[in-house]
LUMMAR-248712 format. One record per residue (C-alpha): residue number from 1; chain; x, y, z. Coordinates in steps of 0.2 Angstrom, whole numbers, padded with zeros to 4 digits, always signed. Layout:
# residues N
<site num="NUM" chaine="A" X="X" Y="Y" Z="Z"/>
...
This chain:
# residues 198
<site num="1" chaine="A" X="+0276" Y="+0127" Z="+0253"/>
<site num="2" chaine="A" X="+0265" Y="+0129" Z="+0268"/>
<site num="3" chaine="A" X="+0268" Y="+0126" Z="+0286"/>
<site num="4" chaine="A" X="+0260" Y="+0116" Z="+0299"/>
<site num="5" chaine="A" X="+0263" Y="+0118" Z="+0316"/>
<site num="6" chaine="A" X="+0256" Y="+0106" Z="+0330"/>
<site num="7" chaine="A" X="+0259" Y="+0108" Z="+0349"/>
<site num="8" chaine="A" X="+0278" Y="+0097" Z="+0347"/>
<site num="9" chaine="A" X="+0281" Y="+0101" Z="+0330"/>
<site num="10" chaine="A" X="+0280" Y="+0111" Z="+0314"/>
<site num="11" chaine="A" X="+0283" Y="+0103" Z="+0295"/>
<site num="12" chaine="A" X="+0280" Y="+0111" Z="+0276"/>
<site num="13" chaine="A" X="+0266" Y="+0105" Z="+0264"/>
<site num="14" chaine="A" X="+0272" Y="+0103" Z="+0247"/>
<site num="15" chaine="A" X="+0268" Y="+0111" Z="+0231"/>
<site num="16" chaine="A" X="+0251" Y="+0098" Z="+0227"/>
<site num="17" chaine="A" X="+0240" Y="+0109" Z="+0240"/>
<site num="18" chaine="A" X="+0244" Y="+0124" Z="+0229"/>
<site num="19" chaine="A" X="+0229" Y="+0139" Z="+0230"/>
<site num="20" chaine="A" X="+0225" Y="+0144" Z="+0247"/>
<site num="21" chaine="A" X="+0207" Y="+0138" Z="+0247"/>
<site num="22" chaine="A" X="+0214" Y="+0120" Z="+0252"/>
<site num="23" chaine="A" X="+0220" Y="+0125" Z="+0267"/>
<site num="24" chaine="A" X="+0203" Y="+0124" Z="+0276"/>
<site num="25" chaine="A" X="+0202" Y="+0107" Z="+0270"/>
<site num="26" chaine="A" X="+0216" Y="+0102" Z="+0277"/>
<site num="27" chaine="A" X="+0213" Y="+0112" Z="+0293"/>
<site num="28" chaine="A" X="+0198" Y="+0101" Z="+0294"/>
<site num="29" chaine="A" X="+0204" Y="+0085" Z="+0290"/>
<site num="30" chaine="A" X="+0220" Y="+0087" Z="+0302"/>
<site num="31" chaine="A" X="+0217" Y="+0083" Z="+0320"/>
<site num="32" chaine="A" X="+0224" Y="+0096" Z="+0332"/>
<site num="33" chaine="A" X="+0238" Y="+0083" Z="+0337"/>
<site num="34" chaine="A" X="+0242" Y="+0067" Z="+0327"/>
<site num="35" chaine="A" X="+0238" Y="+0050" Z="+0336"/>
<site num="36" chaine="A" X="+0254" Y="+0042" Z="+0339"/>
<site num="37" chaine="A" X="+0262" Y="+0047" Z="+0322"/>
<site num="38" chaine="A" X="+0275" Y="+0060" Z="+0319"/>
<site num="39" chaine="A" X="+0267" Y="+0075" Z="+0306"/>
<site num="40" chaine="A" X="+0280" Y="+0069" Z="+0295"/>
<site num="41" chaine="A" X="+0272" Y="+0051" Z="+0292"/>
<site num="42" chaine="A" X="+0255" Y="+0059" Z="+0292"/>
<site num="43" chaine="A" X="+0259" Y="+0075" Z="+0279"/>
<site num="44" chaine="A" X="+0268" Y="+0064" Z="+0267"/>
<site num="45" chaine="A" X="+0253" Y="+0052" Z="+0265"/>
<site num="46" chaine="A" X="+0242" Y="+0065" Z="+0259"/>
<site num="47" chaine="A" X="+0238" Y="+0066" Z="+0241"/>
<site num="48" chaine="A" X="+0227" Y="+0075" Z="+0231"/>
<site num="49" chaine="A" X="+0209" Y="+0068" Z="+0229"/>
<site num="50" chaine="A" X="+0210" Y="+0065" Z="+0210"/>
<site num="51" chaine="A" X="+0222" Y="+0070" Z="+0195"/>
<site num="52" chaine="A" X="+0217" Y="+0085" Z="+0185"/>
<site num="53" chaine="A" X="+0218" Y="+0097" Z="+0203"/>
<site num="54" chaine="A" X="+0232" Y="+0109" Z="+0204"/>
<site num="55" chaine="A" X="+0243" Y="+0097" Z="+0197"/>
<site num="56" chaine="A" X="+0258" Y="+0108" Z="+0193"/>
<site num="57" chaine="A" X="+0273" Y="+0102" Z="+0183"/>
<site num="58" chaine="A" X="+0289" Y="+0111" Z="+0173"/>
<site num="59" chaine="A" X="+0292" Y="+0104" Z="+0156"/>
<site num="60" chaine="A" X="+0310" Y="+0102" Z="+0148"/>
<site num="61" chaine="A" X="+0310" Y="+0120" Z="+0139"/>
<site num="62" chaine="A" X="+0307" Y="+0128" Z="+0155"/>
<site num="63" chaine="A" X="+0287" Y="+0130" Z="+0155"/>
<site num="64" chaine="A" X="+0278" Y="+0127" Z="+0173"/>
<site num="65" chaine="A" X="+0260" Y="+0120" Z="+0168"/>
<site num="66" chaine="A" X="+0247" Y="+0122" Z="+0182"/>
<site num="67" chaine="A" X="+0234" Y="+0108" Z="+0176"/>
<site num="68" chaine="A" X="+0219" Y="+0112" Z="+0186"/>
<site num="69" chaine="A" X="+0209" Y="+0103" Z="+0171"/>
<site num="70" chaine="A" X="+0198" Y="+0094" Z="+0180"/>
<site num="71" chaine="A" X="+0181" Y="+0104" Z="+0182"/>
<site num="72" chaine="A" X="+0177" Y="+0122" Z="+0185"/>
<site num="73" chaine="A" X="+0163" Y="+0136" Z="+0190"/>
<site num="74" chaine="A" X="+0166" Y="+0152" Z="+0193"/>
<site num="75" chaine="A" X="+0172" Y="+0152" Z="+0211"/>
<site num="76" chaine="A" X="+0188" Y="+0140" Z="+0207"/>
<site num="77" chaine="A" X="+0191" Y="+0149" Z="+0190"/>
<site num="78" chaine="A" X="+0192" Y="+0165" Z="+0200"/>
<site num="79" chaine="A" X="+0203" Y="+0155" Z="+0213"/>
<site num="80" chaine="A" X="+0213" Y="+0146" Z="+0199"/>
<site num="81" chaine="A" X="+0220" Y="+0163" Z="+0191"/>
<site num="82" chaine="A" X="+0225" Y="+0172" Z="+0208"/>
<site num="83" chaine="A" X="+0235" Y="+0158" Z="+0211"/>
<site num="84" chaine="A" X="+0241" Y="+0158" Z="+0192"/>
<site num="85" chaine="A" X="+0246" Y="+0175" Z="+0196"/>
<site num="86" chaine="A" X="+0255" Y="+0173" Z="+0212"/>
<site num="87" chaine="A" X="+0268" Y="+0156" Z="+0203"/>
<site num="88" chaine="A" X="+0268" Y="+0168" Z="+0188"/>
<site num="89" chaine="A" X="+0273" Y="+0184" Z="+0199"/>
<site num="90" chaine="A" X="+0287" Y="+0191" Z="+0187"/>
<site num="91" chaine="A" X="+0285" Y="+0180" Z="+0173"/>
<site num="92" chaine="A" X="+0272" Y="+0177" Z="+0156"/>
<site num="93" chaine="A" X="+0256" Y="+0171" Z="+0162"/>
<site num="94" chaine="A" X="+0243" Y="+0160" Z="+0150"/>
<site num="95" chaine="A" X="+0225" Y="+0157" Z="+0156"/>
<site num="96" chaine="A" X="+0219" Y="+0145" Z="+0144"/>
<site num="97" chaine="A" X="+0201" Y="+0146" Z="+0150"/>
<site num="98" chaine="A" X="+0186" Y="+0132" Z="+0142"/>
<site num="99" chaine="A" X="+0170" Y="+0133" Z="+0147"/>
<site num="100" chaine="A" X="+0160" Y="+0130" Z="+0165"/>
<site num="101" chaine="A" X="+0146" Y="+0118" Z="+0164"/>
<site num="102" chaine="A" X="+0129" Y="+0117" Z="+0172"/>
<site num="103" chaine="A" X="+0129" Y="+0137" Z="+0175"/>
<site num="104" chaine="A" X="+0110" Y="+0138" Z="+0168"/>
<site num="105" chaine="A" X="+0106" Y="+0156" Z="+0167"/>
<site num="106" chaine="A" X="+0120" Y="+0165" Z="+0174"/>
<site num="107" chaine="A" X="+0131" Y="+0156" Z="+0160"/>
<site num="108" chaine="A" X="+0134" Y="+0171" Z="+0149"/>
<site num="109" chaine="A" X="+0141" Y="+0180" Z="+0165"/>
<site num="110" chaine="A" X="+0149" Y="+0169" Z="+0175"/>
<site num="111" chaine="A" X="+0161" Y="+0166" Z="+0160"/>
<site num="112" chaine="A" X="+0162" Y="+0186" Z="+0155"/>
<site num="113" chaine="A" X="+0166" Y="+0189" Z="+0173"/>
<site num="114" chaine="A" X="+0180" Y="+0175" Z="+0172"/>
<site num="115" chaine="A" X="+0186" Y="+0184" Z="+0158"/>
<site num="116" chaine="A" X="+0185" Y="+0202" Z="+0166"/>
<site num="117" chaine="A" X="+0195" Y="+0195" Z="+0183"/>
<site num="118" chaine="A" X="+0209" Y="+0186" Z="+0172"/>
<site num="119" chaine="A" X="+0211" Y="+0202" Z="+0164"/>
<site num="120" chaine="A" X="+0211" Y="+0214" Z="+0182"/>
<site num="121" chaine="A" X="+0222" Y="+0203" Z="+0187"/>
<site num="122" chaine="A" X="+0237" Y="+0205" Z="+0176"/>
<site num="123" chaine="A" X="+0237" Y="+0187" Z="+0168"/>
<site num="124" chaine="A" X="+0247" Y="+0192" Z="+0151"/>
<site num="125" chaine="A" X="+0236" Y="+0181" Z="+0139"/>
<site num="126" chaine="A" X="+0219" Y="+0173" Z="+0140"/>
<site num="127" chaine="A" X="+0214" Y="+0158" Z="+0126"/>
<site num="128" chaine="A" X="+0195" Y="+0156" Z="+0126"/>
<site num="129" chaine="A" X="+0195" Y="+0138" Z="+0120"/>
<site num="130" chaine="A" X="+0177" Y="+0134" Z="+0109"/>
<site num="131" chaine="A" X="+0162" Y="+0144" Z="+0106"/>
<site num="132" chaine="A" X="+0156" Y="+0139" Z="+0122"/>
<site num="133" chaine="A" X="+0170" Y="+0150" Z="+0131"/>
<site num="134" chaine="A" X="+0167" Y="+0165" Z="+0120"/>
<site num="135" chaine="A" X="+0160" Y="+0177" Z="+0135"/>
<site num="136" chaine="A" X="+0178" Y="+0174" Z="+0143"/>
<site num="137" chaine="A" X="+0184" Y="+0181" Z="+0128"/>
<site num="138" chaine="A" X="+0174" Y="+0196" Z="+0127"/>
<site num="139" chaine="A" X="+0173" Y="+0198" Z="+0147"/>
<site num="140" chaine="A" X="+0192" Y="+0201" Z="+0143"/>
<site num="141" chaine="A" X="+0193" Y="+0211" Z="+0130"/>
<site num="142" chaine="A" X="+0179" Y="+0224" Z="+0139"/>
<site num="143" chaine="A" X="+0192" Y="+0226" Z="+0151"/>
<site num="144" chaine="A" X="+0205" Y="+0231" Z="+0141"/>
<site num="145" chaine="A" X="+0194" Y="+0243" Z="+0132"/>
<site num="146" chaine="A" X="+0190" Y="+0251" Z="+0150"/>
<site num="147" chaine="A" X="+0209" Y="+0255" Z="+0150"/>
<site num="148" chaine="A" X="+0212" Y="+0239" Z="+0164"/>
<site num="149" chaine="A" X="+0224" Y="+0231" Z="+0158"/>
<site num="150" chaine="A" X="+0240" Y="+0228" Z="+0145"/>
<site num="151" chaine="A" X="+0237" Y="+0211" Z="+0141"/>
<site num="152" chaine="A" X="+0227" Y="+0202" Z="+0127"/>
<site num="153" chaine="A" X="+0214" Y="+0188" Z="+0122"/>
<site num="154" chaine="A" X="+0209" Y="+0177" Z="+0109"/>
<site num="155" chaine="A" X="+0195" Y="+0168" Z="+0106"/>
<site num="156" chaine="A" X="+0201" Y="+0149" Z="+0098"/>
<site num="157" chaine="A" X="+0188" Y="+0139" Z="+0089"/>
<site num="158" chaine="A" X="+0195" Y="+0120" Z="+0100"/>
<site num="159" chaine="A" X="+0207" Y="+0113" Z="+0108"/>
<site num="160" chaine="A" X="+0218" Y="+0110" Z="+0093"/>
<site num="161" chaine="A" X="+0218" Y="+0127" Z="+0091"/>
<site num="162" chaine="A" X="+0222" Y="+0132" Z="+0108"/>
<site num="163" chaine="A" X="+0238" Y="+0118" Z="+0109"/>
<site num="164" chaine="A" X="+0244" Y="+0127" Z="+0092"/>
<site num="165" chaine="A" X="+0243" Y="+0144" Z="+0098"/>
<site num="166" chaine="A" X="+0255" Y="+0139" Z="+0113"/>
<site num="167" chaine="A" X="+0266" Y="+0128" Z="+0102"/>
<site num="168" chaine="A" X="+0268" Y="+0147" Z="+0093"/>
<site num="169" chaine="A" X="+0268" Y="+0158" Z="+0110"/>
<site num="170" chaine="A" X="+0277" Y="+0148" Z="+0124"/>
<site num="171" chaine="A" X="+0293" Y="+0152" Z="+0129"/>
<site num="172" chaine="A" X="+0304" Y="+0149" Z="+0143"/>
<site num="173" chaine="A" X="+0299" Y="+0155" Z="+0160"/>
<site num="174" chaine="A" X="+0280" Y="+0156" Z="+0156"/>
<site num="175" chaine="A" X="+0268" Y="+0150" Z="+0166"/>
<site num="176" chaine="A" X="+0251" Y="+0141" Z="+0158"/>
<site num="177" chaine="A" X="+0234" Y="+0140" Z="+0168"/>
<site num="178" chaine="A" X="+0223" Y="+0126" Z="+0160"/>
<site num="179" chaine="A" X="+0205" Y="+0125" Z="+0167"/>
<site num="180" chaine="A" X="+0189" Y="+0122" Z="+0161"/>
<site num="181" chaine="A" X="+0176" Y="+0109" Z="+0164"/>
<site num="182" chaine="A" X="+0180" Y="+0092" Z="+0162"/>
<site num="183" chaine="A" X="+0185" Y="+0087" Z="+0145"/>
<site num="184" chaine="A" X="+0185" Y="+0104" Z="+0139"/>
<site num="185" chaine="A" X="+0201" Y="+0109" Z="+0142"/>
<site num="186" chaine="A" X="+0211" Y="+0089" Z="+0143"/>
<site num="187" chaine="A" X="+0217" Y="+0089" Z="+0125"/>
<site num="188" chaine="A" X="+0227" Y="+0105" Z="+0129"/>
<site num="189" chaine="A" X="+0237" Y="+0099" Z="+0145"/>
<site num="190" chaine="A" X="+0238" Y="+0080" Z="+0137"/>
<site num="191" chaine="A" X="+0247" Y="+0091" Z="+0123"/>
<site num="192" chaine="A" X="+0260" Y="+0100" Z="+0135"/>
<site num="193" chaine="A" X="+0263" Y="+0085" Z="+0147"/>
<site num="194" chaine="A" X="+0274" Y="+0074" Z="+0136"/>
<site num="195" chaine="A" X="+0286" Y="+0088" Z="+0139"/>
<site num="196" chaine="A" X="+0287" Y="+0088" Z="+0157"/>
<site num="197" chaine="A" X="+0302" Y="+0083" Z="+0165"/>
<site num="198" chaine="A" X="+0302" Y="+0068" Z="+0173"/>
């Protein structure tokens, strides 16, 4: 929960502004003093822009899902997984990582150097979901060859295989990143969602 403070009063932003880069947006959309409306009315009338963006939710066995699904590049993958690491300080962490698209020629290593900050960053296990995403994968794994980290990646062939992997691997307490570009990653957090508690 963040703060916001105005010249009379000060109230908390809830858990949909999650990741420290929306705060300049709200900075910017905030005037310095609401009009004639107490913060209260104004801050709880905020919503995010579309579904699919930082949508976190905790499912019945006890897994919070942080459903940042809806597109990605490399500047909000790298700002996705530091917030994944900072709900998930203390627990299991799961970046389950599709591909970015429209990258052109810096594709290869923009999604290697996805896969090499996941890894420097501590998150426990990154899923590469399609051939697409495979340089996440190996960006990963040359990290830990560098000695950089205890974690572990795998490289799943689709979605399928990615919601199967977590069916197997999830338990109690973890936290799951899903993020990719568009469709590339819905399947997986359609899969987890039914789960969330209501």
């Amino acid at each position: 929960c963040w703060s916001v403070k105005t010249r009379s009063c000060c109230s908390g932003v809830r858990q949909w502004l999650l990741g420290v880069w929306r705060i300049p947006l709200l900075q910017k959309e905030m005037p310095p003093e609401p009009q004639g409306l107490p913060l209260r009315h104004v801050l709880g009338a905020l919503r995010p822009v579309s579904s699919r963006r930082m949508d976190v939710f905790e499912r019945v066995d006890g897994v919070t899902v942080i459903d940042d699904s809806y597109n990605a590049n490399p500047a909000s993958m790298a700002a996705a997984l530091r917030t994944l690491v900072a709900v998930g300080e203390g627990r299991r962490t799961f970046a389950v990582l599709g591909s970015m698209a429209e990258l052109g020629d810096f594709e290869e290593a923009g999604h290697e150097e996805v896969g090499r900050l996941a890894a420097e960053l501590g998150v426990d296990r990154v899923v590469a979901v399609g051939e697409q995403a495979a340089p996440i994968d190996r960006g990963a794994k040359a990290a830990k060859a560098a000695a950089r980290w205890g974690g572990s990646a795998v490289l799943v062939t689709d979605q399928e295989a990615a919601v199967a992997l977590l069916r197997a691997e999830l338990r109690p307490g973890d936290v799951v990143l899903v993020k990719g570009s568009r469709y590339r990653t819905w399947d997986v957090v359609d899969a987890l969602r039914p789960e969330a508690r209501s």
